[in-house]
N, C-alpha and C positions, 0 to 999 in steps of 0.2 A: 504494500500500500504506500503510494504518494503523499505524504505526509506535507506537502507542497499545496498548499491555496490557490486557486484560479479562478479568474471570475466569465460568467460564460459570455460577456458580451468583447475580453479581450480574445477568447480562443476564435468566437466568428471573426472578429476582426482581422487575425492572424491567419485564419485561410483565406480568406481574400490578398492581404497585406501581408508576407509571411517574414517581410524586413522591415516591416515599423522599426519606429524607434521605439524601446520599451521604457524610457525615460520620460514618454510624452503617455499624455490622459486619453484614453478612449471613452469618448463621451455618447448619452445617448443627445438626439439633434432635439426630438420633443419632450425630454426631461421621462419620459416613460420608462422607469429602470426595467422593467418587462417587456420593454419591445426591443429584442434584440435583433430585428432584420438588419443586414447590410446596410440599408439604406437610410434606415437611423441612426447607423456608428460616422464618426466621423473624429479624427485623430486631432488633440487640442494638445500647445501647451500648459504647462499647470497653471501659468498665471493666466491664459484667456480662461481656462476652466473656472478659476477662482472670481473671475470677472463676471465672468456668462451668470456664476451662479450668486456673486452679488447684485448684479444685472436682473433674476429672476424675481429676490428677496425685495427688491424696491420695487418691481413693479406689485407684487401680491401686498405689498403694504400702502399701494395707491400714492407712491410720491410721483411730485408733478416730473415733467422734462426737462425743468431748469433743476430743479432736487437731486434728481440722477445725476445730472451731469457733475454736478457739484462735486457728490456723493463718491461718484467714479475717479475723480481728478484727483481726491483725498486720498482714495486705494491707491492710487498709481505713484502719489508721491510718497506714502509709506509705507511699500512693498518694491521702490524701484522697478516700476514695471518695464519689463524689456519686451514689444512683441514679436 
């Protein structure tokens, strides 16, 4: 036994993709962690992941377009954001 963790949406991505980089996030695209079709994986790095998913958190908490942006610029300058 494989004592080894895998998560099923990186092994579809890996047969599709079988040289990703394994350093970078495989994200689902509609936030659905149950939909693993190909076509909702798509290969992020951690900081867009970390963005997309503070990106998600301000919209379900209804701040405006100018709040986001703000919100995002704050991430970026205290996480050194490199895209």
């Amino acid at each position: 036994m494989n004592p080894k963790h895998t998560y099923l949406h990186r092994d579809i991505y890996a047969d599709f993709f079988p040289d990703f980089d394994r350093n970078q996030t495989i994200d689902h695209i509609n936030n659905d962690k149950e939909d693993n079709d190909i076509t909702n994986l798509q290969l992020l790095s951690r900081n867009q992941n970390k963005i997309k998913q503070l990106m998600n958190q301000l919209y379900e908490l209804d701040y405006t377009e100018a709040q986001r942006d703000k919100k995002l610029e704050q991430y970026k300058k205290q996480f050194k954001y490199v895209q």
